[in-house]
C-alpha positions as CSV (number, residue, x, y, z in Angstrom):
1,X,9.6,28.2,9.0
2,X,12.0,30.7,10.4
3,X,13.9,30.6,13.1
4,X,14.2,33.2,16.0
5,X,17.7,33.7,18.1
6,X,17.7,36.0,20.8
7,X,21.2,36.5,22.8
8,X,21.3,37.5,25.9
9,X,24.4,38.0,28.5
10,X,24.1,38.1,32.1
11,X,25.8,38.3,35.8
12,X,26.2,35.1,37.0
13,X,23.7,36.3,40.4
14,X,20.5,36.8,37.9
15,X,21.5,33.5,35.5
16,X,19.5,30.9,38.0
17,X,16.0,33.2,38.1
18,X,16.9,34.2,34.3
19,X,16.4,29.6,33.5
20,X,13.9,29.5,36.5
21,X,11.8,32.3,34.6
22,X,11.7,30.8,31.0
23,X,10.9,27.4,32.3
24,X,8.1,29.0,32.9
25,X,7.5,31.2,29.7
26,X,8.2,28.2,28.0
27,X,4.7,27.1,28.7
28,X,3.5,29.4,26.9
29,X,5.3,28.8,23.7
30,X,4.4,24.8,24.0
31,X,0.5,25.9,23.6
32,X,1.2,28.6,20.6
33,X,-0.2,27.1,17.4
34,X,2.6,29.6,15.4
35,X,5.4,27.9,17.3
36,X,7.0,24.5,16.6
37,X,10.1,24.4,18.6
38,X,12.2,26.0,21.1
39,X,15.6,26.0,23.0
40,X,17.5,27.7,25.7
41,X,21.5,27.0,25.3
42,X,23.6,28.6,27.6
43,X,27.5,29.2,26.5
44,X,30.2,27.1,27.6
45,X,33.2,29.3,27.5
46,X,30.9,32.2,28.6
47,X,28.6,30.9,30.8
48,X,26.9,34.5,31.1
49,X,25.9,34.2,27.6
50,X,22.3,32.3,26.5
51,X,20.6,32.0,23.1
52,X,17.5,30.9,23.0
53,X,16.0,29.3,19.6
54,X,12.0,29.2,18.5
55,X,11.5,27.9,15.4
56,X,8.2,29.6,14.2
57,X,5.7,28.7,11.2
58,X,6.4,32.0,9.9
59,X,8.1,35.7,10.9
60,X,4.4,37.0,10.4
61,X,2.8,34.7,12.5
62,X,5.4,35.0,15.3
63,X,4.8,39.0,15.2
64,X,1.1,39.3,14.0
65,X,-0.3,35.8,15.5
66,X,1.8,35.2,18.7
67,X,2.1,38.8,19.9
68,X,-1.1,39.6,19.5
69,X,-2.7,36.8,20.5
70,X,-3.9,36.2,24.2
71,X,-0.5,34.0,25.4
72,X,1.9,36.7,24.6
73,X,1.3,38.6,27.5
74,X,1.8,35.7,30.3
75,X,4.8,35.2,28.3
76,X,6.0,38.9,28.6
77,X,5.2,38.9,32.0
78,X,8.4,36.5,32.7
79,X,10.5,37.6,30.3
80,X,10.7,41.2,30.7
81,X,13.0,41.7,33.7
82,X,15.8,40.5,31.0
83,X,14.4,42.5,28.2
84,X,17.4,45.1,28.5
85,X,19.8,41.7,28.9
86,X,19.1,41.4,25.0
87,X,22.3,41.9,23.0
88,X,20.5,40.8,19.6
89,X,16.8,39.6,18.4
90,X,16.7,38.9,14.7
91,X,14.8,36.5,12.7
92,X,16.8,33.5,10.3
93,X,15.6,31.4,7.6
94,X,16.9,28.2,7.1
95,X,18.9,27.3,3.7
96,X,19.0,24.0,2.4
97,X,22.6,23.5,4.0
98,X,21.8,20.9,6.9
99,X,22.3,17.2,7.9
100,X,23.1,14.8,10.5
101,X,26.6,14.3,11.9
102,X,28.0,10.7,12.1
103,X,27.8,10.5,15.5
104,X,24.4,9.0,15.0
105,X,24.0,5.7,12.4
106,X,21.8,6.1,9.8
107,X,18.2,3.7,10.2
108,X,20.2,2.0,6.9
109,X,23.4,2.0,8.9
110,X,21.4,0.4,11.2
111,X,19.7,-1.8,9.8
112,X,22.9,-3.6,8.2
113,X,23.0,-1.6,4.7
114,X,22.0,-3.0,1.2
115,X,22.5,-6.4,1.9
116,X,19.7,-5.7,5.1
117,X,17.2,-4.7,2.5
118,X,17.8,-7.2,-0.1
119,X,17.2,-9.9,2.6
120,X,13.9,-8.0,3.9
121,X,12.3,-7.5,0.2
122,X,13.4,-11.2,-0.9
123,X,11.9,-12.7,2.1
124,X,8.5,-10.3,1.6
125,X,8.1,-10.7,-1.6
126,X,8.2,-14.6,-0.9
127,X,5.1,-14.2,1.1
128,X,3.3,-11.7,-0.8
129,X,3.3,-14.1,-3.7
130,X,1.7,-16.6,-1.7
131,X,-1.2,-14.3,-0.1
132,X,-4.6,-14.4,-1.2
133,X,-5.1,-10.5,-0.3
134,X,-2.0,-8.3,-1.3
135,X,-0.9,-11.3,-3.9
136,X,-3.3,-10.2,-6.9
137,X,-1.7,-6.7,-6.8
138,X,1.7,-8.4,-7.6
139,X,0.7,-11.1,-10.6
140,X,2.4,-9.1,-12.7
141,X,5.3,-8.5,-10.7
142,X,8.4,-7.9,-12.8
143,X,11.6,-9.9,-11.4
144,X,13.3,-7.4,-10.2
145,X,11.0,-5.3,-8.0
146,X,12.5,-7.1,-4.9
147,X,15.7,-5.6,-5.5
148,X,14.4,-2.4,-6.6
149,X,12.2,-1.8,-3.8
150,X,15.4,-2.5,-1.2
151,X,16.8,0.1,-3.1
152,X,13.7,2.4,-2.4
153,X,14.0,1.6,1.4
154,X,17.8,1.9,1.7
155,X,17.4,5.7,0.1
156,X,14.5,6.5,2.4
157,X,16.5,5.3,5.7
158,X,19.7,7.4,4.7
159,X,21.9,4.9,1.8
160,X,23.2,6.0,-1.2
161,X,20.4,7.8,-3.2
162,X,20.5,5.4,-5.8
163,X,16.8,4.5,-6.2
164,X,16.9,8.5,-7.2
165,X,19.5,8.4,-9.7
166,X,19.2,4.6,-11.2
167,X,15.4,4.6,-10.9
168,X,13.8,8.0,-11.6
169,X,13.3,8.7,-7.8
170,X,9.6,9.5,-6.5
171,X,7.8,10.1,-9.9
172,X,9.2,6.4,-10.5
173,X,7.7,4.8,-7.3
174,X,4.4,7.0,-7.8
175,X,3.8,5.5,-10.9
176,X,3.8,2.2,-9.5
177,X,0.8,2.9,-7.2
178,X,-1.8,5.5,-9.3
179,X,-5.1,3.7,-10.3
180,X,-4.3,0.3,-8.6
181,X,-7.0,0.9,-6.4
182,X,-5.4,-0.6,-3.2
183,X,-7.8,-1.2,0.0
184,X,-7.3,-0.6,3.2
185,X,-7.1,-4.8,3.8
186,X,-4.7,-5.0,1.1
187,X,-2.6,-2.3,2.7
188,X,-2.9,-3.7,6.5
189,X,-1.4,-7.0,5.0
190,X,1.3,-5.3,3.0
191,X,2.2,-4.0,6.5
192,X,2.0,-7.3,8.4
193,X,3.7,-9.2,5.8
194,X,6.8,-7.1,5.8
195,X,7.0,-7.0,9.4
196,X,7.2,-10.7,9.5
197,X,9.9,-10.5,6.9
198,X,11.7,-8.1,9.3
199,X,11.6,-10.8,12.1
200,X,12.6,-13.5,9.4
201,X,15.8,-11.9,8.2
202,X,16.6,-10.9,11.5
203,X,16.1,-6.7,11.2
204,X,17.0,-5.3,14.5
205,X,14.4,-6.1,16.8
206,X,15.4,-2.9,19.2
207,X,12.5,-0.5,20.0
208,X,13.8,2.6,18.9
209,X,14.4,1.0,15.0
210,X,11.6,-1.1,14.9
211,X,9.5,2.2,15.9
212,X,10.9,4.7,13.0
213,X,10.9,1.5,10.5
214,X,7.4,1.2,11.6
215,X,6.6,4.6,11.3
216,X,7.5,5.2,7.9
217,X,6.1,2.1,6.8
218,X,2.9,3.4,8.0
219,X,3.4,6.5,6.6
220,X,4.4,5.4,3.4
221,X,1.5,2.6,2.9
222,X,-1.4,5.2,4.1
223,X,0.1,7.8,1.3
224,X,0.4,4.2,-1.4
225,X,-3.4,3.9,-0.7
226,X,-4.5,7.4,-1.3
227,X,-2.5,8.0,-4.4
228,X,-4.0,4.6,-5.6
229,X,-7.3,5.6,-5.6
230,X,-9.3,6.2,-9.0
231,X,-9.4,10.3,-9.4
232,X,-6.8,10.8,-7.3
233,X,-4.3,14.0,-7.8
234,X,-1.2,13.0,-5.9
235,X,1.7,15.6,-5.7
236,X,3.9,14.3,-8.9
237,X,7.2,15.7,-8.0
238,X,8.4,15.3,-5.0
239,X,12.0,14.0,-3.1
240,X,12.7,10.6,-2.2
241,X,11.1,11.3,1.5
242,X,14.6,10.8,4.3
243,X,13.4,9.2,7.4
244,X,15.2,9.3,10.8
245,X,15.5,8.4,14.0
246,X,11.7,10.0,15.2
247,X,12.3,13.1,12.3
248,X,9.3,14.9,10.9
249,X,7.8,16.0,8.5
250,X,10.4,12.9,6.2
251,X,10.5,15.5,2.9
252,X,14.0,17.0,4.3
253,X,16.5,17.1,1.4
């Protein structure tokens, strides 16, 4: 990815046509594949002052694929009566210097911290060693997976990364999965089984958790199967995956 910033100052008479006009050119970039973000911000102590921010899949495609392609020129077409209103146009890429303020709780915040996930994987556990379906994959199970497995969760929603430094991280929870052979059944009740656990130990119920909890979980369970499967050449090395409040893509940091 790299990012694009383009600053541009203007007299407050041209500033309302200057919004007006990339409201529209902004329907352009929303249908270019090299594209995957973008954002006008106007200045608060100068209010003649804009950047606007695209993030773009690449410099190359942004120069080679968007401006040459057939939406650039609709997009030009409303842009350019501010062209000469441009006081810099460069590209940036992103370094590995970037986070979340703590105006936002994290999903392990949330959810009420260790003692949250040690409640849901105790509970879970419980009833996966009662089912018929999931149940056989966990005969085996060694004492202390419930514990180990909140740990796992409480990394992936934003706690301490402990799972990465006690447990060996990803490679660790990989190993658990290759060649079990899990099927899709097994998976769908792995799901449903947690989620009842959630509703036992009283997760929060609220849409907006329960949706990103959700969403990894299925995320998480679709990439369990895969790597489970007999043959299969999962990526070995990899992050703890961080999940937030609606992020993607979840391997960030």
């Amino acid at each position: 990815m790299t990012v694009e910033y383009i600053r541009y100052r203007l007299p407050e008479e041209r500033t309302a046509e200057f919004e007006a006009a990339y409201a529209r050119a902004a329907g352009f970039l929303a249908r270019a594949p090299q594209c995957a973000g973008y954002e006008l911000s106007r200045c608060t102590e100068e209010p003649a002052v804009y950047i606007l921010r695209i993030t773009w899949t690449s410099p190359e495609d942004h120069l080679r694929g968007f401006r040459g392609g057939d939406l650039f020129p609709g997009f030009l077409a409303e842009i350019r009566p501010y062209v000469e209103a441009i006081e810099e146009m460069r590209h940036y890429e992103p370094t590995k210097v970037r986070g979340s303020g703590g105006s936002v709780p994290t999903l392990y915040e949330w959810a009420g911290g260790d003692a949250a996930f040690e409640r849901l994987t105790a509970s879970f556990y419980d009833r996966v060693k009662a089912d018929d379906v999931v149940g056989p994959l966990f005969a085996q199970m060694d004492p202390a997976h419930p514990r180990h497995v909140a740990m796992w969760l409480a990394e992936v929603f934003g706690g301490p990364a402990r799972y990465t430094s006690e447990r060996g991280g990803y490679p660790s929870m990989l190993g658990h999965h290759l060649n079990k052979a899990i099927t899709e059944p097994q998976r769908r009740r792995w799901v449903n089984l947690l989620l009842d656990a959630a509703d036992e130990v009283g997760l929060p119920d609220d849409p907006e958790f329960r949706a990103a909890f959700l969403g990894y979980i299925e995320w998480g369970t679709r990439l369990a199967l895969a790597n489970s499967q007999p043959g299969a050449e999962p990526v070995r090395k990899a992050p703890v995956p961080h999940w937030g409040w609606g992020v993607a893509p979840p391997y960030l940091g």
